[in-house]
MARRO-256155 format. One line per field, with one value per residue: residue number from 1; x, y, z of N, C-alpha, C in turn. Coordinates in Angstrom, 1 decimal. Example, Ala and Ser with C-alpha at 12.3 -4.5 7.8 and 13.67 -1.06 7.14 Angstrom:
2
i = [1:2]
n_px = [13.2:12.8]
n_py = [-5.7:-2.2]
n_pz = [7.8:7.1]
ca_px = [12.3:13.7]
ca_py = [-4.5:-1.1]
ca_pz = [7.8:7.1]
c_px = [13.2:12.9]
c_py = [-3.3:0.0]
c_pz = [7.8:7.9]
# end
This chain:
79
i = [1:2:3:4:5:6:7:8:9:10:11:12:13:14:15:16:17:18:19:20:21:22:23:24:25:26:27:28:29:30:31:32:33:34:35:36:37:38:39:40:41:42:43:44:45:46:47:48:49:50:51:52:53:54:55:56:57:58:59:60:61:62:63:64:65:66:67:68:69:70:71:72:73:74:75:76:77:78:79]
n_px = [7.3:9.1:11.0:13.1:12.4:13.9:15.3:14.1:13.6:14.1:10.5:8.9:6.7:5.2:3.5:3.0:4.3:5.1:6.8:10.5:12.4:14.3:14.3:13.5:11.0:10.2:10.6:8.9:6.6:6.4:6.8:4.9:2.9:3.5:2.6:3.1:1.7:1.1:-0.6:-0.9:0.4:3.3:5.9:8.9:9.8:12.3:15.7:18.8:22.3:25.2:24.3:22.8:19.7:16.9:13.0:9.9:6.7:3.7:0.4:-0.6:1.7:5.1:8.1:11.6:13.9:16.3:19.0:19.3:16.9:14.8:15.5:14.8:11.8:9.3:8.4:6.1:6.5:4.5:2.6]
n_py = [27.0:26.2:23.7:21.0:17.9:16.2:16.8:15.7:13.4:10.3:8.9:11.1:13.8:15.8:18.3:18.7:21.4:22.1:22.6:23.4:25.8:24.8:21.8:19.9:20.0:17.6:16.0:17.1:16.4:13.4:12.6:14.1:12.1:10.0:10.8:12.9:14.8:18.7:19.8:16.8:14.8:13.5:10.9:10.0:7.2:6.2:6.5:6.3:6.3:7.3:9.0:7.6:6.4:8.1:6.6:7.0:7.1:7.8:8.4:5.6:4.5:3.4:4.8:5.2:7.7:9.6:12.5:13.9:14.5:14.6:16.9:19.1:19.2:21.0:21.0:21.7:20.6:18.5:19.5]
n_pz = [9.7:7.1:5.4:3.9:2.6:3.1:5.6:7.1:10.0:11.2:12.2:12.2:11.1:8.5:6.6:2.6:1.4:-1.1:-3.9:-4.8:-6.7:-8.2:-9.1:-11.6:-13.9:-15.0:-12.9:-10.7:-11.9:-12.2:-9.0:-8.1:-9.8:-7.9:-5.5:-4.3:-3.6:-2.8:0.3:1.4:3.3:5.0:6.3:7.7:7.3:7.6:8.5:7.4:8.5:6.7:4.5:3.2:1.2:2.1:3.4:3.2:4.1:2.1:1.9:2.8:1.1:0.5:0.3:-1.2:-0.8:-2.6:-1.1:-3.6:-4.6:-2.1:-0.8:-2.2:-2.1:-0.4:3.1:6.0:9.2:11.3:14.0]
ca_px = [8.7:9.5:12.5:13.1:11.6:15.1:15.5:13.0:14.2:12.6:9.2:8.8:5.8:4.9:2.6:4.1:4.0:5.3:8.7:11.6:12.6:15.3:13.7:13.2:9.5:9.8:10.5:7.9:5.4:6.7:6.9:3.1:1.8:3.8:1.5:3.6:0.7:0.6:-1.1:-0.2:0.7:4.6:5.9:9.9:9.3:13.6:16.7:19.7:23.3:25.6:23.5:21.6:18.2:15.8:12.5:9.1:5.3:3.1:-0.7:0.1:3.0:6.5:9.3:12.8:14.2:17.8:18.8:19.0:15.2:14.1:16.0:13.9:10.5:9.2:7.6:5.9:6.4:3.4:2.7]
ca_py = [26.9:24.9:23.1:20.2:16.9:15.7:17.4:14.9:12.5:9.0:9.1:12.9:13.6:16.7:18.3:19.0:22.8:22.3:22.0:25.0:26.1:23.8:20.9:19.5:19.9:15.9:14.8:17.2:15.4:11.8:12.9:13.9:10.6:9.5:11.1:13.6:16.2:19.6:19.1:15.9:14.0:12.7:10.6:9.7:5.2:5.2:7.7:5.6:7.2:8.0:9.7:6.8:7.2:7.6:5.9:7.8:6.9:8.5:7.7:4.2:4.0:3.5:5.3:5.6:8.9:10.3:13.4:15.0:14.6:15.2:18.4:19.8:19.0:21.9:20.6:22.1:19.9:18.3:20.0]
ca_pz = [9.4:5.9:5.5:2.9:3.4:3.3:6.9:8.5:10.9:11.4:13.0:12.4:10.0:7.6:4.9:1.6:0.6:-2.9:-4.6:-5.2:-8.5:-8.9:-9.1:-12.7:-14.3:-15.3:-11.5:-10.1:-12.6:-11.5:-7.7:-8.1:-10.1:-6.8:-4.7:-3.3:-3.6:-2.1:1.4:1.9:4.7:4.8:7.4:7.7:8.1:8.4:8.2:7.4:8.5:6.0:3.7:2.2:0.8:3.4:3.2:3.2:3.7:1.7:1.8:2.3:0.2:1.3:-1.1:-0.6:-1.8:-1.9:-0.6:-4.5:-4.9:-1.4:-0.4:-3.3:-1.9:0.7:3.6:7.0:9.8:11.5:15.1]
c_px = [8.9:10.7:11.8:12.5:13.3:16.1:14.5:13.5:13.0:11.3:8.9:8.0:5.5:4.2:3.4:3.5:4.3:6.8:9.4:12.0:13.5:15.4:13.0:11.8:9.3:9.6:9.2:6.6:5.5:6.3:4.9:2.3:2.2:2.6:1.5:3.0:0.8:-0.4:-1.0:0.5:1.9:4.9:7.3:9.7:11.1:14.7:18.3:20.9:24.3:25.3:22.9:20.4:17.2:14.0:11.0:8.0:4.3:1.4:-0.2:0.7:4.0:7.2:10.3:13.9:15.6:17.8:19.0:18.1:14.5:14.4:15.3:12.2:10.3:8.1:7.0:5.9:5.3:3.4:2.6]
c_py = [25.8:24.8:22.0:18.8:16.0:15.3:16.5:13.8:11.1:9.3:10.2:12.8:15.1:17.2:19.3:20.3:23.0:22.3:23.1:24.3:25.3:22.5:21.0:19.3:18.2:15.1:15.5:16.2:14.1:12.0:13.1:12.6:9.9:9.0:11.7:14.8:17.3:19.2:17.7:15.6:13.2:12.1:9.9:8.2:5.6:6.2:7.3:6.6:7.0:8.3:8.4:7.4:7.0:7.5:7.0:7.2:8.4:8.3:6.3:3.9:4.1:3.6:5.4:6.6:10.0:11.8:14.3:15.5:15.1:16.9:19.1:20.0:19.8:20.9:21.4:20.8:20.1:19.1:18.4]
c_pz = [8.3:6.4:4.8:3.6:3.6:5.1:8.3:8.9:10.8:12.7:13.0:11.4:9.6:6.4:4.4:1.5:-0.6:-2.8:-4.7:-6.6:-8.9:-9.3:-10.9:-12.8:-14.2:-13.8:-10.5:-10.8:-12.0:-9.7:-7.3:-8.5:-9.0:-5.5:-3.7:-4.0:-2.8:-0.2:1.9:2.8:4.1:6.1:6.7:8.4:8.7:8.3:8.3:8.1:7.2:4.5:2.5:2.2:2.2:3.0:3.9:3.0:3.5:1.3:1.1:1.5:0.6:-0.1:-0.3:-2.0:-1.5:-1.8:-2.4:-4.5:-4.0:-0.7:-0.9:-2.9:-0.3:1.9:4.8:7.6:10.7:13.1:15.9]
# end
């Protein structure tokens, strides 16, 4: 079942499947030197309420990424 990484709650973890088309070539490139690679292991650290950015580890890296950028990013959630 995808669904955006935007859709992950805190403490809920998932690997990335890739980006949809609406997603700008320049931020998928940035989003990759990130290290939001394909297969990839995502993990929601925090999930603020009213739509602040919520806050994402990514092989040991903590980002915090609003819902324009992450809605965009496909993920499967981890079993």
């Amino acid at each position: 079942m995808t669904q955006s990484l935007w859709e992950l709650r805190a403490g809920e973890s998932a690997c990335i499947t890739g980006y949809d088309d609406a997603l700008a070539e320049n931020y998928r490139i940035r989003l990759m030197e990130l290290g939001f690679h394909v297969n990839e292991q995502v993990i929601c650290v925090q999930s603020p309420s009213l739509g602040a950015p919520k806050v994402f580890r990514v092989s040991n890296t903590v980002f915090s990424i609003d819902d324009e950028v992450a809605s965009h990013i496909l993920v499967e959630p981890s079993a």
